[in-house]
Legacy VTK file of the C-alpha trace (Angstrom):
# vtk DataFile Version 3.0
C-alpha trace
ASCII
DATASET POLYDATA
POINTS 161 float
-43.774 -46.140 21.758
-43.339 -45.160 25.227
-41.419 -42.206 24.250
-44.554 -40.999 22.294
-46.713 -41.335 25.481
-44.097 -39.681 27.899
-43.433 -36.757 25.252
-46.570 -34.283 26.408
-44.888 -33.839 29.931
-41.030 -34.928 28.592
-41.588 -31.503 25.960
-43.516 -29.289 28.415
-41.154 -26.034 28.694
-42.697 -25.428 32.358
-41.433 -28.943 33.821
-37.880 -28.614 35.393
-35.126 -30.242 33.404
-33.999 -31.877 36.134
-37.276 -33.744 36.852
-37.477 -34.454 33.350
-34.086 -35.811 34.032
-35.564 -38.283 36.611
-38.727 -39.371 34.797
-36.070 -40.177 31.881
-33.961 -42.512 34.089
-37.210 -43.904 35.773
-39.295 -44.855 32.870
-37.834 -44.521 29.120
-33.764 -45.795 30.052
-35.418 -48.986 31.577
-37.847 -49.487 28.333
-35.101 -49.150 26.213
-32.520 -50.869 28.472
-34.818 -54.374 28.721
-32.831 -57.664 29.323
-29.652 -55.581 27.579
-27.740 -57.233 30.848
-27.430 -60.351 28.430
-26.647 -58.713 25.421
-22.795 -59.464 24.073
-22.802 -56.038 23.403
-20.771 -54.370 20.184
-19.904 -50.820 19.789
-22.393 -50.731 16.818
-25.170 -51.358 19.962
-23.300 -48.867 21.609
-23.461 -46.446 19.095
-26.886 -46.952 18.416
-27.956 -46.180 21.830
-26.096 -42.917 22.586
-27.664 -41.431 19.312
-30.972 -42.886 20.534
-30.796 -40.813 23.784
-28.931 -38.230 22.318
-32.474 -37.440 20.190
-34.398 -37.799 23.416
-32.140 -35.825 25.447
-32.092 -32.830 23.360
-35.708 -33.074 22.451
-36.236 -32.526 26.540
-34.278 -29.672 26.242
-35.861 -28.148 23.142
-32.846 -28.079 21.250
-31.731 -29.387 17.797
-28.151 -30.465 16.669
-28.004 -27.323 14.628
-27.917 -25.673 18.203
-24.418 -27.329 18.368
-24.567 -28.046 22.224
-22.381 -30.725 23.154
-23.793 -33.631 24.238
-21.941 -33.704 27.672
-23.573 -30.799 28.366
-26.783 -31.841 27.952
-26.352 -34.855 30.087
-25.093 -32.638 32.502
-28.072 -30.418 32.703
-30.516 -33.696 32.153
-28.292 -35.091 35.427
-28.397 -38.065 32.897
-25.205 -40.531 32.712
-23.625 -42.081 29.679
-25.940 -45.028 28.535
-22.683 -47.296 28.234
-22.067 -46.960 31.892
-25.454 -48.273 32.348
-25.281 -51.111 30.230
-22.044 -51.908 31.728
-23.266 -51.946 35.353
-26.510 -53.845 34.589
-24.508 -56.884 32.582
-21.970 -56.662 35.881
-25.086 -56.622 37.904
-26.593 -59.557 36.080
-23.106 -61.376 35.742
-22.790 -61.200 39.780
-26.816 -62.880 39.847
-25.635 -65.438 38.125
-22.648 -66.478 39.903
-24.152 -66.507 43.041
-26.989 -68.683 42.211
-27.681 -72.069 42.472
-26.263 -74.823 40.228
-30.280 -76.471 39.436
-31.744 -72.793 38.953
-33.173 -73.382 35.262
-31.213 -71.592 32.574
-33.280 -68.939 30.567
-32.880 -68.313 26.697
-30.699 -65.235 26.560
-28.616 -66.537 29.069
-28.041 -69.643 27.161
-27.123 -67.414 23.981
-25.000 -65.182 26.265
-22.782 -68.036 27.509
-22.145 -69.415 23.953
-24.510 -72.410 23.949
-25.823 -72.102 20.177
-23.650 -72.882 16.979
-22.025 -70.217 15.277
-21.764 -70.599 11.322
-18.565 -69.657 8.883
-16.740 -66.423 9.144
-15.693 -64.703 12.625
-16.759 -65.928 15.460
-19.342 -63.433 16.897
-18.347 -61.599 20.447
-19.632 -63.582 23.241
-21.311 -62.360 26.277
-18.255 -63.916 28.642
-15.889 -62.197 26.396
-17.862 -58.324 27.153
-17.862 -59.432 30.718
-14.310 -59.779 31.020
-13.306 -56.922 28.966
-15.673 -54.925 31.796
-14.277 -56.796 34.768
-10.900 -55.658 33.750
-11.735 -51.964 32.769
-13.332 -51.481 35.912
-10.468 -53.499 37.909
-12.590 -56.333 39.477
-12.355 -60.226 39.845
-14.553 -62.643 39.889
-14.189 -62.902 43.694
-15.370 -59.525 44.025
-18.875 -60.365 42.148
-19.898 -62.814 44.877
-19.878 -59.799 47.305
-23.009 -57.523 46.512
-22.082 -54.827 48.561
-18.517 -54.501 47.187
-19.878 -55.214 43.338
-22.283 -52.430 43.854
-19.350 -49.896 44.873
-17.661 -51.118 42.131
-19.891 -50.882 39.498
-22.346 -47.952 40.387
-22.838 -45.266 38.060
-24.735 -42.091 39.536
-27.559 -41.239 37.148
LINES 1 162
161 0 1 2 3 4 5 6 7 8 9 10 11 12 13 14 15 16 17 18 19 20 21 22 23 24 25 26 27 28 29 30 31 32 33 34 35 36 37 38 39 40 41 42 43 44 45 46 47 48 49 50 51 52 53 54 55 56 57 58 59 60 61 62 63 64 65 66 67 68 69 70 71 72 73 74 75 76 77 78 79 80 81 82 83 84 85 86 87 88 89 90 91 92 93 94 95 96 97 98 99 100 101 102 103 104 105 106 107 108 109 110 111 112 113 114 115 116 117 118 119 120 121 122 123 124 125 126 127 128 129 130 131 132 133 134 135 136 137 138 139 140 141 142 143 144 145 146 147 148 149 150 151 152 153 154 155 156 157 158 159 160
């Protein structure tokens, strides 16, 4: 929906890429981004996302797939980084908030789901939220130590646009 609203100045040919680029990561990445810091995120998700931008991305740009750009290319001229990076640093971000609260801070909904607090039914046991964190913590080298420190988990985790 928001897409549809931004589209008269996202599709204007006499707007700069790169602003385009900006008003992208400012207003439609958020919209589409909301409370994905407590998702236990699959590569389906994953998927689904990059081909979601992907469309929006090259729409900006006025080109279709049968232009056969790549897409790193297009980020590049967007100045637009890999929506995976960003849901990685926002459930880092959000995994950090949560250790460093308080222990009588009410728990909300999705972060009960995200820590495992619902029954699961037969078959295999769906990916849980702790599980994604870990597999993050270790790709991008940090402990759990290092997520009590803002300033060190924002170095850590920051991705530039």
């Amino acid at each position: 929906m928001k897409w549809r609203l931004a589209s008269g100045v996202l599709c204007d040919k006499n707007v700069p890429l790169r602003l385009k680029g900006k008003f992208y990561k400012v207003v439609l990445r958020p919209t589409k981004l909301y409370e994905a810091e407590c998702w236990p995120v699959k590569n389906s998700h994953v998927q689904q996302m990059k081909v979601a931008e992907m469309r929006m991305l090259r729409w900006m740009c006025g080109h279709t797939r049968l232009d056969k750009i790549r897409n790193e290319v297009i980020q590049d001229k967007v100045g637009v980084a890999h929506v995976e990076a960003k849901m990685r640093e926002a459930s880092l971000r959000w995994f950090g908030d949560i250790k460093k609260r308080h222990i009588d801070v009410p728990v909300r909904r999705c972060e009960r789901l995200a820590l495992g607090g619902e029954r699961r039914g037969r078959g295999r046991p769906k990916k849980s939220w702790g599980k994604v964190i870990r597999r993050d913590m270790a790709q991008l080298e940090l402990t759990e130590d290092m997520t009590l420190d803002r300033r060190v988990l924002r170095l850590k985790i920051r991705v530039e646009g």
